[in-house]
C-alpha positions as CSV (number, residue, x, y, z in Angstrom):
1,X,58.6,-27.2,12.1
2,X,62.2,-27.9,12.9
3,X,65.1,-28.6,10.3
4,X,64.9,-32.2,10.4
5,X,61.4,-32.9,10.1
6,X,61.2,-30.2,6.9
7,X,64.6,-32.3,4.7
8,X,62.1,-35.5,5.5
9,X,59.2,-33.6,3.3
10,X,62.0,-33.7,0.8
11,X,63.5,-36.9,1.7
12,X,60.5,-39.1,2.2
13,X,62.3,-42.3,1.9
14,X,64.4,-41.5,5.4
15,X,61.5,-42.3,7.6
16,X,61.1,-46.1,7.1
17,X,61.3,-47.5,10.5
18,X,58.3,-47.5,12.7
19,X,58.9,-44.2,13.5
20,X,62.2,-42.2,13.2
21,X,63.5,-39.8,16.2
22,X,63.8,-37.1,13.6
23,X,59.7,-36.0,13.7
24,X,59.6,-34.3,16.9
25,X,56.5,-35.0,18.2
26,X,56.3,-33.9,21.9
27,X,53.7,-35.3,24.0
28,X,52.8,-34.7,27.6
29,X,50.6,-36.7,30.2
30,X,50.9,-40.3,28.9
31,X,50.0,-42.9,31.5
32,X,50.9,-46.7,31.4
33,X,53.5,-46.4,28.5
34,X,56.2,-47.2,30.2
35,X,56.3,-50.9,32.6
36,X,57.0,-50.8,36.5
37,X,60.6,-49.7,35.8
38,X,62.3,-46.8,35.0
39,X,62.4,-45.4,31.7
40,X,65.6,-45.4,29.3
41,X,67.5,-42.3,30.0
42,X,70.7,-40.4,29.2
43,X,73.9,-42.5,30.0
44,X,75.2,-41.7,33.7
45,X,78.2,-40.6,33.8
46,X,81.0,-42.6,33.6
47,X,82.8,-42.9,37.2
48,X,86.7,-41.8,37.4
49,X,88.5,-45.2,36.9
50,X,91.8,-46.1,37.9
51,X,94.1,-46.4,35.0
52,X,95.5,-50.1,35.2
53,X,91.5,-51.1,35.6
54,X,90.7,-52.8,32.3
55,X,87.5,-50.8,30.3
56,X,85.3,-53.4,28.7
57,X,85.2,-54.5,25.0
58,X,82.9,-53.2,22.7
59,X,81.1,-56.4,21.3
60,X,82.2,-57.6,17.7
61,X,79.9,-57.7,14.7
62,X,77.5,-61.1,15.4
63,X,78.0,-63.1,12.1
64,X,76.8,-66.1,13.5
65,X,74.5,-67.5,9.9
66,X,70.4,-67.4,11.0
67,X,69.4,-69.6,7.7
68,X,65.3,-69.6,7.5
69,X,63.4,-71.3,9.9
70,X,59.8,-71.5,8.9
71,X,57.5,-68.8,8.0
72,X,55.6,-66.6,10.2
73,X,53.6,-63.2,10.3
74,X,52.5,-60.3,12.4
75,X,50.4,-57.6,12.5
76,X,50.8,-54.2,14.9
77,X,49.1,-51.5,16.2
78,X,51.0,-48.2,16.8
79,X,49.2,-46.0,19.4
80,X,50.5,-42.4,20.5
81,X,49.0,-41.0,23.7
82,X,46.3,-43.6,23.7
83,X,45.4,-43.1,20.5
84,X,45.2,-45.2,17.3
85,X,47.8,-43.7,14.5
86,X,49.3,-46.5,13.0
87,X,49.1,-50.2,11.6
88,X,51.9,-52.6,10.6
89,X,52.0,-56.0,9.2
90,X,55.0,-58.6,8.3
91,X,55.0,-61.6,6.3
92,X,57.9,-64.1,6.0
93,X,57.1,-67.1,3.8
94,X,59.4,-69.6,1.3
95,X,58.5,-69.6,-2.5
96,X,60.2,-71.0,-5.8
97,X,62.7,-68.2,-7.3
98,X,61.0,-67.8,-10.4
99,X,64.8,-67.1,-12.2
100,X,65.7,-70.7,-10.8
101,X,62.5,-72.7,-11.7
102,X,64.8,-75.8,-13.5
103,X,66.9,-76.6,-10.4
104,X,64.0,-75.8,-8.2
105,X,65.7,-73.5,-5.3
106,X,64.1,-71.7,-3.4
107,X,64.6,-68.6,-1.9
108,X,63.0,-66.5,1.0
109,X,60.4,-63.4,0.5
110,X,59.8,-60.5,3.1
111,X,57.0,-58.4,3.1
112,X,56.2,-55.3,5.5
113,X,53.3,-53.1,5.0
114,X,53.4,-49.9,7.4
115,X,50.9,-47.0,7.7
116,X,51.4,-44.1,10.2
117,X,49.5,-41.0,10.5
118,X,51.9,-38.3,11.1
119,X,51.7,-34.8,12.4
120,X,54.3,-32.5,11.3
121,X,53.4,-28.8,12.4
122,X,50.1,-28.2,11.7
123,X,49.8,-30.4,9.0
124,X,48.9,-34.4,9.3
125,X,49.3,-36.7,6.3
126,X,49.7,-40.6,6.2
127,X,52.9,-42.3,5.0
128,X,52.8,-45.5,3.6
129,X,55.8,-47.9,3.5
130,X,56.0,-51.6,1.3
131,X,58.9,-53.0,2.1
132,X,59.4,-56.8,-0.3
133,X,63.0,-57.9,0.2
134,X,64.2,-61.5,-1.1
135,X,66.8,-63.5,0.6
136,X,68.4,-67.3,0.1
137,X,67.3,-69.9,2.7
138,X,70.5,-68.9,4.2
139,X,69.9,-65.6,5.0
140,X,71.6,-63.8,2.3
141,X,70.4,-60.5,0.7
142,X,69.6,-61.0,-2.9
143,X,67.2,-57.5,-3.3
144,X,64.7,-55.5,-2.1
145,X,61.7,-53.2,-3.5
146,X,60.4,-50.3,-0.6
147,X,58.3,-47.5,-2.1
148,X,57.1,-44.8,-0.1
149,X,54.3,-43.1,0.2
150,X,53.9,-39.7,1.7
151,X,51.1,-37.4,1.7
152,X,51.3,-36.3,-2.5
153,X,54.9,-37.7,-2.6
154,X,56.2,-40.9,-3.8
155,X,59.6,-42.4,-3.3
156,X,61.1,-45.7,-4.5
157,X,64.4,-47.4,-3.4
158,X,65.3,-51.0,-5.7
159,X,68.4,-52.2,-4.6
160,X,70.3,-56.0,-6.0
161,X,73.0,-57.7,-5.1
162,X,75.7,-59.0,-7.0
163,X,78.5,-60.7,-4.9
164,X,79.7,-58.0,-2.6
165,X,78.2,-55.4,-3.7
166,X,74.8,-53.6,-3.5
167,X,73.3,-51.5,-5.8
168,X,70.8,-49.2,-4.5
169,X,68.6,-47.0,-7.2
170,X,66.4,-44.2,-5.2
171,X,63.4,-42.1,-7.0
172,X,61.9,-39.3,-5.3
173,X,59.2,-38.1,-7.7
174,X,61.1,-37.7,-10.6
175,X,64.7,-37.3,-9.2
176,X,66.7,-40.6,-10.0
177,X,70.3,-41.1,-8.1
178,X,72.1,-44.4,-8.1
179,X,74.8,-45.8,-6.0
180,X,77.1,-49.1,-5.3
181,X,77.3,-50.3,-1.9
182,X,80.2,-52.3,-0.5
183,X,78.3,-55.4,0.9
184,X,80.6,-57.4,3.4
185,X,79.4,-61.1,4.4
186,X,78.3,-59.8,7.7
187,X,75.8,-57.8,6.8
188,X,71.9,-59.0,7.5
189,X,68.8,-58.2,5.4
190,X,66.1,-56.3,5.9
191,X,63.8,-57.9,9.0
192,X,67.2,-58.5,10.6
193,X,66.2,-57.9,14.5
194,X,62.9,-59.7,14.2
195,X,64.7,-62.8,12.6
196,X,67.8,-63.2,15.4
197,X,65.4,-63.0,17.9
198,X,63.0,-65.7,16.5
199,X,66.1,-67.5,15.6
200,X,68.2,-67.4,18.7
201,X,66.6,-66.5,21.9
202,X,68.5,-63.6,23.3
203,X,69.7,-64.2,27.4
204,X,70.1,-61.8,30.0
205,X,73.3,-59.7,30.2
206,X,73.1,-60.5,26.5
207,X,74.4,-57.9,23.5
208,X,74.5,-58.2,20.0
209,X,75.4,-56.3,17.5
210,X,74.1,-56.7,13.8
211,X,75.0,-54.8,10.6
212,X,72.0,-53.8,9.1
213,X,70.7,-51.1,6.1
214,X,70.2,-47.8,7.9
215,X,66.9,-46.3,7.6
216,X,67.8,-44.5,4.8
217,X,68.0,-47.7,2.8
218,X,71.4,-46.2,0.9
219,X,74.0,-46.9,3.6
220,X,74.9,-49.4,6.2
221,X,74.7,-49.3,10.4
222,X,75.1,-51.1,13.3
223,X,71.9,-52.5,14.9
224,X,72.8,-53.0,18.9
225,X,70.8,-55.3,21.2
226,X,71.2,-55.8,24.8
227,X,68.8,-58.2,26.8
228,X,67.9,-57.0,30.5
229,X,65.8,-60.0,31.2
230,X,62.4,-60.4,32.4
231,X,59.8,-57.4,32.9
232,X,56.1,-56.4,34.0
233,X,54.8,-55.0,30.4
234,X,51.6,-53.2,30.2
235,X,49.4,-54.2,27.4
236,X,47.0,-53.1,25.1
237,X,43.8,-54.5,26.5
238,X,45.3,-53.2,29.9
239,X,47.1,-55.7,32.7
240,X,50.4,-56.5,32.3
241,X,52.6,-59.5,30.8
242,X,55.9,-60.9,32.0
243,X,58.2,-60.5,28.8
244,X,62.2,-59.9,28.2
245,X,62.7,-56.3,27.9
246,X,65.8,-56.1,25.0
247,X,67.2,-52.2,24.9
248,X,68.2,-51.1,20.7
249,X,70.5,-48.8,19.7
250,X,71.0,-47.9,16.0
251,X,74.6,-46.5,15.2
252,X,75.6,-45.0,12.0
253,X,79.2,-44.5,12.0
254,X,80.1,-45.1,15.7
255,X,76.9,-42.4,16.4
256,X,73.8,-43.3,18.2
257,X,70.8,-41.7,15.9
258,X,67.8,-44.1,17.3
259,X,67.4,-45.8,20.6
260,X,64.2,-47.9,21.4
261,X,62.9,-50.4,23.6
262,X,61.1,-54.2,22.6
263,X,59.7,-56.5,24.7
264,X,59.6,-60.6,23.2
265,X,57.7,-63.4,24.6
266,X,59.7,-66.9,24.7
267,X,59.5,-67.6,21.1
268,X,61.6,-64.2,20.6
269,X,58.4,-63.0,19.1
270,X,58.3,-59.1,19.4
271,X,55.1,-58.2,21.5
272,X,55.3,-54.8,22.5
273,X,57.7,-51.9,21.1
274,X,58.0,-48.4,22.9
275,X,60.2,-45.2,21.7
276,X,60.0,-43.1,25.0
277,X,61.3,-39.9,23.1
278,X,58.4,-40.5,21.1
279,X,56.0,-41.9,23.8
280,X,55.2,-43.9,20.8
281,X,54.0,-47.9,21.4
282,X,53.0,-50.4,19.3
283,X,51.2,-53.8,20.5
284,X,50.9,-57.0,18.3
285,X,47.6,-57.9,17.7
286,X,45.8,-59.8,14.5
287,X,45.4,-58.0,11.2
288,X,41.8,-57.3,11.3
289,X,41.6,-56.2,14.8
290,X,44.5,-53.2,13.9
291,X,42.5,-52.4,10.6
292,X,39.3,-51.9,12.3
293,X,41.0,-49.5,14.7
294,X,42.3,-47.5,12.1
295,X,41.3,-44.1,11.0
296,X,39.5,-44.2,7.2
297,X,41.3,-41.6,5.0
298,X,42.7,-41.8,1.6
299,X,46.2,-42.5,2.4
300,X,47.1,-39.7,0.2
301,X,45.0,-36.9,2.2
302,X,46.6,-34.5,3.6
303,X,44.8,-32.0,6.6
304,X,46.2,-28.8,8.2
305,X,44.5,-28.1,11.3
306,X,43.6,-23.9,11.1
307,X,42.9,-22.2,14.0
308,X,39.7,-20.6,14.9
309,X,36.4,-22.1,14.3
310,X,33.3,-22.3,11.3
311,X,29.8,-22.7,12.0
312,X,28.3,-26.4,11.0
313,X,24.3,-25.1,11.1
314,X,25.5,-22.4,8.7
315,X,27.1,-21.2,5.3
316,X,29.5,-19.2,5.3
317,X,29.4,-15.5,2.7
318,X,32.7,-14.5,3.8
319,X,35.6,-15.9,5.8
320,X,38.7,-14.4,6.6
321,X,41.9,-15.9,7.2
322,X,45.6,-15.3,7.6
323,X,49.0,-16.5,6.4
324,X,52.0,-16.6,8.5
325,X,55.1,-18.0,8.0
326,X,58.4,-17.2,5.5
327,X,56.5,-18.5,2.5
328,X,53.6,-16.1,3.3
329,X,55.6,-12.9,3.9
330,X,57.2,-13.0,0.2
331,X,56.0,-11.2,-2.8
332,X,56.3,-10.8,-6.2
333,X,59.0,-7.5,-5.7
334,X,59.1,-8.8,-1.7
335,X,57.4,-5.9,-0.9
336,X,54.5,-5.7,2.1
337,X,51.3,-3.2,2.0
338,X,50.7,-1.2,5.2
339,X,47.0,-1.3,5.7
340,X,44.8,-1.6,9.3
341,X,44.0,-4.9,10.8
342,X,40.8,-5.8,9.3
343,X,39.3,-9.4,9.7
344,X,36.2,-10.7,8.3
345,X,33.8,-9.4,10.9
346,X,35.0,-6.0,9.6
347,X,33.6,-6.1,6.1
348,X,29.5,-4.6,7.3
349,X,31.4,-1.2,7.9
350,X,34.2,-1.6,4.9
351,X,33.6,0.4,1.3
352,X,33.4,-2.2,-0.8
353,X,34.8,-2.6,-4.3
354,X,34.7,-5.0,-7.3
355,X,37.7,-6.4,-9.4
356,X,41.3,-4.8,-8.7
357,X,42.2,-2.8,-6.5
358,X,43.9,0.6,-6.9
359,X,47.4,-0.2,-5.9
360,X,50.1,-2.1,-7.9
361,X,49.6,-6.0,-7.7
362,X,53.2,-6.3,-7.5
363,X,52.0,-6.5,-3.6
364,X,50.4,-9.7,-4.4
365,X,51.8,-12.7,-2.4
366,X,53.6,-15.8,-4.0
367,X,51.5,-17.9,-2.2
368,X,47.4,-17.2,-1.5
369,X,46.8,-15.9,-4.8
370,X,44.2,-13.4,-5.6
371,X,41.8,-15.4,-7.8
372,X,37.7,-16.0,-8.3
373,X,36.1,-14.7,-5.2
374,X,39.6,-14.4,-3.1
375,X,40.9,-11.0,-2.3
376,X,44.4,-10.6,-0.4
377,X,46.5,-8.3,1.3
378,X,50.0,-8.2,3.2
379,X,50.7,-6.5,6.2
380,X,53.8,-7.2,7.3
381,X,55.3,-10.9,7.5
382,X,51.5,-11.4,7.2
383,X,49.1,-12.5,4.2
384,X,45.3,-11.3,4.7
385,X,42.7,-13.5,2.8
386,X,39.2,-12.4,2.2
387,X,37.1,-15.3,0.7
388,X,33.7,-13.7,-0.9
389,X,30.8,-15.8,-2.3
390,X,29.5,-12.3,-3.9
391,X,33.0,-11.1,-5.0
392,X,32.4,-8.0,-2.9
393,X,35.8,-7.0,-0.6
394,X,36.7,-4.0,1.6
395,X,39.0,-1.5,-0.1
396,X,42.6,-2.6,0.5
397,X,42.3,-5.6,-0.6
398,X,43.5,-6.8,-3.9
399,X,41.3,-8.6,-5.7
400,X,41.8,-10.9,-9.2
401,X,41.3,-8.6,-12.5
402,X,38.4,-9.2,-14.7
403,X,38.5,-11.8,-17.0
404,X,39.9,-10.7,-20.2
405,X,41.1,-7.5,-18.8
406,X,44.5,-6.1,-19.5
407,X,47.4,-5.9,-17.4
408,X,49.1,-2.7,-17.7
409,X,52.5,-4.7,-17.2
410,X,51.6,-7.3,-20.5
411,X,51.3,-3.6,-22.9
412,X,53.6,-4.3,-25.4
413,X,56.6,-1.5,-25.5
414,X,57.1,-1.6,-29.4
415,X,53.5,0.4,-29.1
416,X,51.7,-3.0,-29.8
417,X,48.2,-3.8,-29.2
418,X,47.6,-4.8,-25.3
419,X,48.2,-8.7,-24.2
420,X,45.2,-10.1,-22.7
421,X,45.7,-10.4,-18.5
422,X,44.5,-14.1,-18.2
423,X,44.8,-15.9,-21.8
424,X,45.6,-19.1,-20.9
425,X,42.7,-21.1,-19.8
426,X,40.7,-22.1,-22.4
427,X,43.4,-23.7,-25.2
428,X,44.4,-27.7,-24.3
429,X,47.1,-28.2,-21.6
430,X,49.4,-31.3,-20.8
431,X,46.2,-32.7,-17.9
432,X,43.8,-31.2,-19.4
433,X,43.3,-32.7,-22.6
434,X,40.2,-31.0,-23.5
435,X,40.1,-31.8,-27.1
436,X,40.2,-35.7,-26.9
437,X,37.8,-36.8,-28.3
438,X,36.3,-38.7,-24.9
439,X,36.8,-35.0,-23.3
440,X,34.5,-33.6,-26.2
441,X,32.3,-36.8,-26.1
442,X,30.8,-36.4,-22.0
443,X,31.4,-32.2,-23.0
444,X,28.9,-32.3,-25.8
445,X,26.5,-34.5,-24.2
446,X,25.0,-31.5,-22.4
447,X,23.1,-29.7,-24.8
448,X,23.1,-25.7,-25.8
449,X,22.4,-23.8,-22.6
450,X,22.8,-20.0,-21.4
451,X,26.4,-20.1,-20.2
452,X,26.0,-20.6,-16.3
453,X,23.3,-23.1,-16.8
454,X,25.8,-24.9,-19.3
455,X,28.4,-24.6,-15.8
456,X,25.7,-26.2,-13.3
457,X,25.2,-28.9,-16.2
458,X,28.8,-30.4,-16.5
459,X,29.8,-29.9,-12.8
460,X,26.7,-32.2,-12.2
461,X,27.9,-34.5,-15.3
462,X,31.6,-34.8,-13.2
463,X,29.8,-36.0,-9.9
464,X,27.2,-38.5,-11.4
465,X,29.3,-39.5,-13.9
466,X,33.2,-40.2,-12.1
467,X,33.3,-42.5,-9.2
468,X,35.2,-41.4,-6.7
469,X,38.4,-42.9,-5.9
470,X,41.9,-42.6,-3.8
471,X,43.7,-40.0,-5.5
472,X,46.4,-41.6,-7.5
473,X,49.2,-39.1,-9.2
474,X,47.2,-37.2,-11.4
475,X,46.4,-38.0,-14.7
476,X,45.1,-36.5,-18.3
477,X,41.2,-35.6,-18.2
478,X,40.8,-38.2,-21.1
479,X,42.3,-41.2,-18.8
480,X,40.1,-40.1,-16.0
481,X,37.1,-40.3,-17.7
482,X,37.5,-43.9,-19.7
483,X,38.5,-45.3,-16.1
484,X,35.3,-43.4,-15.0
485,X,36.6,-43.1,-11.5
486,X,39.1,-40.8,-9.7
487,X,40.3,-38.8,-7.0
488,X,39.2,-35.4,-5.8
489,X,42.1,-33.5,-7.9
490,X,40.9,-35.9,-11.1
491,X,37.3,-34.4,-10.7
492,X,38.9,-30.9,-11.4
493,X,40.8,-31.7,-14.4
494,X,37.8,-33.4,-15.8
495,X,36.1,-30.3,-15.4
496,X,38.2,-27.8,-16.3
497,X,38.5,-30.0,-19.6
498,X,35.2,-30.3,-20.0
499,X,34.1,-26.6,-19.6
500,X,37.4,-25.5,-22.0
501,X,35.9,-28.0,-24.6
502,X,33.1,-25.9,-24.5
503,X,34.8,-22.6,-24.6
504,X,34.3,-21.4,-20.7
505,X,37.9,-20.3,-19.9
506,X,38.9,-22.6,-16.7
507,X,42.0,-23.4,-14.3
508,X,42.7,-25.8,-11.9
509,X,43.6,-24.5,-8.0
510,X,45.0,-25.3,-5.3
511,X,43.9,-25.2,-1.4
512,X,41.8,-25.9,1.9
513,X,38.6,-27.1,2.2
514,X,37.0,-28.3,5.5
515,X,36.4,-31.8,6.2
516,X,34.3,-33.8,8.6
517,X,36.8,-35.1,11.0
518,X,36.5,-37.2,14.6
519,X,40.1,-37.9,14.6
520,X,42.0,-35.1,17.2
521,X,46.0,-36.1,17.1
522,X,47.3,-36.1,20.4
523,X,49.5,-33.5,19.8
524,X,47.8,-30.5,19.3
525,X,46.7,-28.4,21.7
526,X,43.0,-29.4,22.7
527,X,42.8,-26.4,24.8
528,X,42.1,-24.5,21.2
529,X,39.9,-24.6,18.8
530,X,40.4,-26.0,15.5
531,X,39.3,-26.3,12.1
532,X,40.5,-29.4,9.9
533,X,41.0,-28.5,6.3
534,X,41.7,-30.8,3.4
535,X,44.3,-30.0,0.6
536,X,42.5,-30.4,-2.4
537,X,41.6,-28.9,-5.8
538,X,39.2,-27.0,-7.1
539,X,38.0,-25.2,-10.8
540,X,38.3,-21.9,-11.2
541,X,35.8,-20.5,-14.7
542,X,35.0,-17.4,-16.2
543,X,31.5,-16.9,-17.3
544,X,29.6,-13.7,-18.6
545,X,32.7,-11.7,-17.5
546,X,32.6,-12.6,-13.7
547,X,35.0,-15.6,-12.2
548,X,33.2,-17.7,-9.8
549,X,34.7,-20.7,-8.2
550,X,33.2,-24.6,-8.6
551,X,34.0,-27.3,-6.2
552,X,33.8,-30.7,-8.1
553,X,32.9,-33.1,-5.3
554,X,30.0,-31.3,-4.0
555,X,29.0,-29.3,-6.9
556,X,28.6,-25.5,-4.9
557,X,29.4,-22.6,-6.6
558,X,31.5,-19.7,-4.6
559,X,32.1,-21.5,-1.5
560,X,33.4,-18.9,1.1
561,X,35.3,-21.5,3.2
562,X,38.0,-22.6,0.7
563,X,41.4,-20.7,0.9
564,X,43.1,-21.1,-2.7
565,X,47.0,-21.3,-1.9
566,X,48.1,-22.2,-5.3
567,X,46.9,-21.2,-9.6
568,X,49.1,-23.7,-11.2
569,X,51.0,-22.2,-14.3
570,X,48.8,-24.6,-17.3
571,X,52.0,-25.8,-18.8
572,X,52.8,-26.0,-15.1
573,X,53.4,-30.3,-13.9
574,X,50.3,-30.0,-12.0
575,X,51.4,-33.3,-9.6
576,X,55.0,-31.4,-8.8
577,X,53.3,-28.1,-8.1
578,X,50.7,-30.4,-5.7
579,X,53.8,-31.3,-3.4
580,X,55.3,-27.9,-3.6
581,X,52.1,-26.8,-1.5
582,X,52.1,-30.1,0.7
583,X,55.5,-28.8,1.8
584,X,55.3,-25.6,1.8
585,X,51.9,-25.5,4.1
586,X,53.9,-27.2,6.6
587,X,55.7,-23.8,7.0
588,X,52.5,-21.9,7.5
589,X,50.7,-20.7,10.1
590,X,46.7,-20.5,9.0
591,X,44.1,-19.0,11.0
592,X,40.4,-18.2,11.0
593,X,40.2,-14.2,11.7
594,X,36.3,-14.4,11.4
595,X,33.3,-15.5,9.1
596,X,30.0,-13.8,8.1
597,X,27.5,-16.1,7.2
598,X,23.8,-16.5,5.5
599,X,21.8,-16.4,8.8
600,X,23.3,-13.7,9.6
601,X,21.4,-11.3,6.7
């Protein structure tokens, strides 16, 4: 992933526009995009001009006053390649300001709701933007509210104005910065393109230049539009529509950082919008024509498409995969194993071993732990990952210690008695709250039972119990569990809990697991096959001295085809150490080396 795209992982609340130029997503082969005229390109150059010929003016700053005119809304499908990957509404309607209910103003409310699949890398998550802005019936800024959603992360930006000045309060899970904004008369809210050109019809030959927020939302720019009349546009349904093509540039600080193209029918009413770099074109239509168009994903779902390919008419008993990338290649002393190329297909003619292997686990990697039924290696820049339903892996590969055993780096050096390798996982942590009394109410509702029938018990209580829900930021176990309802992640705290209440050492993980999926995004390569994978959680238990894995939402046991990324620390902010993932898996290169698989005994 280039440089840009990775700071907007970390800066979510810089890609509110319909789509910024700064996710390079490069398509090929895209018919019909573009109406019977040549595309926007690169400025020609400028032709040697006599000195005493006069160079034209650059256009001033319009501040001609666009008060409210009535209200109105839209609703817009974004399509990339062809294909659905986006919805946007707006809304622009005149209420009572609740602060000035005596004298009875009113003031001016702006609402834009935008969803957009993206596809970063390998990775593709949704980011949501809510955009409510209020203005005076004269077009003035008052505030705004825009919140952010993308993938796991959520970003705010509150911003009032107070004269001439605008302050502008961003918070980007947890990080809170503040700043004051010089706000000069000239400066137009937050639907400023879409209300000149409803307001004043734009001619031919026309340009105008409006100051406007920058995507960012925490600095000013310079919106540029410039009318080249009439045009053929292709639309959605197919045929083509005579419209008024208007060209827009967005300039921070004298620099061109987005260009795009709109087409508006007589009413100035933006019908068709098209970012070439992008090949990325969006179509009004009505609301519930966009919505049925739409992919249906929890917004918050994030998928990594892995190379290679997983039998559907079988399950797997061992899949192998590998870990590219500069995350991958570090260790705990950033060390690397040399060990031959083994891939899953390997293991029938591998020694297999049990529990750790004999080489120091200072080898492990950072990221793809070695954990219930996961074994790794490093060779190289490269992470190894064996995933066993029986536990069984070829020699080489380090495998997670016993439960309870003792870590030869934990011994005490005064000549005290040996620290337990794995003692957290049974005591109450921050999420999981497993002595609440609602934990220990659903806990003890499963009576005495032989410990692994006691497991199968309460991993069935979570799934008939818990509705399932978007995932939210995650919460205690407790909170979960009076809601009755929650995400995938919520499932695993409330199991976790629920097995700790009962004294079955548990943790939470991290990972990929597959997912059903019809939607291919149009750019990745179709040419090779792919696996979609969800990032998700899972639990983690020891029981009768053996770790086995338990996946909440489908209540299996051991699954071979989930790669475990990340074993949060428990006094670890489980929701922070969730985006840490999201953005580091962007990074990553994941592949399928090979699976073995119950049909094949």
């Amino acid at each position: 992933m280039d440089t840009v795209a990775r700071s907007n992982l970390h800066r979510p609340w810089a890609l509110p526009g319909i789509l910024t130029l700064s996710l390079s997503l490069a398509i090929a082969g895209c018919n019909d995009l573009i109406p019977p005229r040549p595309p926007i390109g690169p400025p020609s150059e400028p032709e040697t001009q006599a000195e005493n010929v006069p160079q034209p003016t650059e256009p001033q700053i319009d501040a001609t006053p666009e008060p409210f005119a009535g209200e109105w809304d839209a609703a817009y499908i974004h399509r990339l390649a062809g294909e659905v990957v986006g919805f946007s509404e707006v809304r622009i309607d005149s209420r009572l300001d609740p602060a000035m209910l005596i004298t009875g103003k009113t003031n001016v409310q702006l609402h834009k709701l935008e969803r957009l699949i993206f596809q970063t890398g390998r990775i593709q998550f949704v980011r949501r933007i809510e955009v409510d802005s209020v203005e005076t019936t004269e077009g003035e800024l008052e505030r705004f509210d825009v919140e952010v959603q993308t993938g796991p992360i959520t970003s705010t930006i509150r911003a009032n104005r107070r004269q001439k000045v605008l302050t502008v309060q961003t918070d980007s899970n947890g990080e809170k910065k503040s700043l004051k904004l010089d706000w000069p008369e000239t400066a137009r809210g937050l639907l400023a393109i879409e209300k000149t050109l409803r307001r004043r019809k734009i001619q031919k030959g026309e340009t105008r230049r409006l100051q406007v927020m920058l995507p960012s939302y925490t600095a000013l720019g310079v919106i540029e539009l410039s009318c080249k009349g009439p045009a053929s546009v292709a639309l959605m349904e197919g045929g083509y529509q005579m419209l008024d093509e208007v060209e827009v540039s967005l300039f921070d600080q004298d620099q061109v950082v987005d260009q795009w193209v709109l087409w508006v029918d007589e009413k100035g009413m933006i019908e068709k919008t098209l970012r070439p770099e992008l090949r990325l074109e969006s179509f009004r239509t009505d609301r519930v024509t966009a919505l049925k168009q739409l992919d249906e994903r929890d917004e918050r779902e994030v998928r990594v498409s892995v190379a290679g390919t997983l039998r559907a008419d079988a399950v797997p008993t061992q899949v192998g995969f590998t870990i590219s990338g500069q995350v991958a290649a570090m260790t705990k002393k950033n060390q690397s194993t040399e060990a031959s190329d083994v891939g899953a297909s390997d293991v029938e003619s591998s020694e297999t071993t049990e529990g750790t292997d004999s080489r120091s686990e200072s080898n492990l990697p950072l990221f793809a732990p070695a954990v219930a039924r996961q074994a790794v290696r490093q060779l190289g820049d490269q992470v190894q990952v064996l995933v066993s339903a029986d536990g069984e892996f070829p020699e080489g590969f380090i495998a997670a210690s016993a439960p309870g055993s003792v870590d030869s780096d934990s011994v005490d050096p005064t000549g005290g008695d040996p620290v337990p390798r794995d003692p957290v996982g049974t005591q109450p942590s921050l999420l999981i709250d497993s002595q609440h009394p609602a934990v220990a109410r659903m806990a003890q509702a499963v009576g005495e039972l032989p410990p692994m029938e006691l497991v199968q018990e309460l991993t069935r209580a979570v799934r008939n119990d818990l509705s399932l829900a978007p995932q939210a930021d995650m919460i205690k176990a407790s909170a979960v569990i009076r809601a009755r309802r929650g995400g995938d992640l919520d499932h695993a705290i409330v199991l976790a809990a629920l097995l700790r209440q009962r004294k079955i050492p548990a943790r939470v993980v991290f990972g990929l697991s597959p997912v059903q999926s019809t939607l291919v995004h149009p750019t990745l390569d179709r040419s090779k096959t792919h696996v979609a994978m969800k990032l998700t959680g899972w639990v983690v238990a020891a029981v009768q001295g053996n770790w086995i894995s338990i996946d909440p939402m489908t209540s299996q046991f051991n699954r071979a085809d989930q790669l475990c990324l990340l074993q949060p620390a428990d006094d670890a902010d489980f929701q922070a150490e969730f985006v840490t993932v999201f953005r580091q898996v962007a990074e990553l290169t994941i592949g399928i080396r090979g699976a073995l698989y119950k049909s094949d005994d």
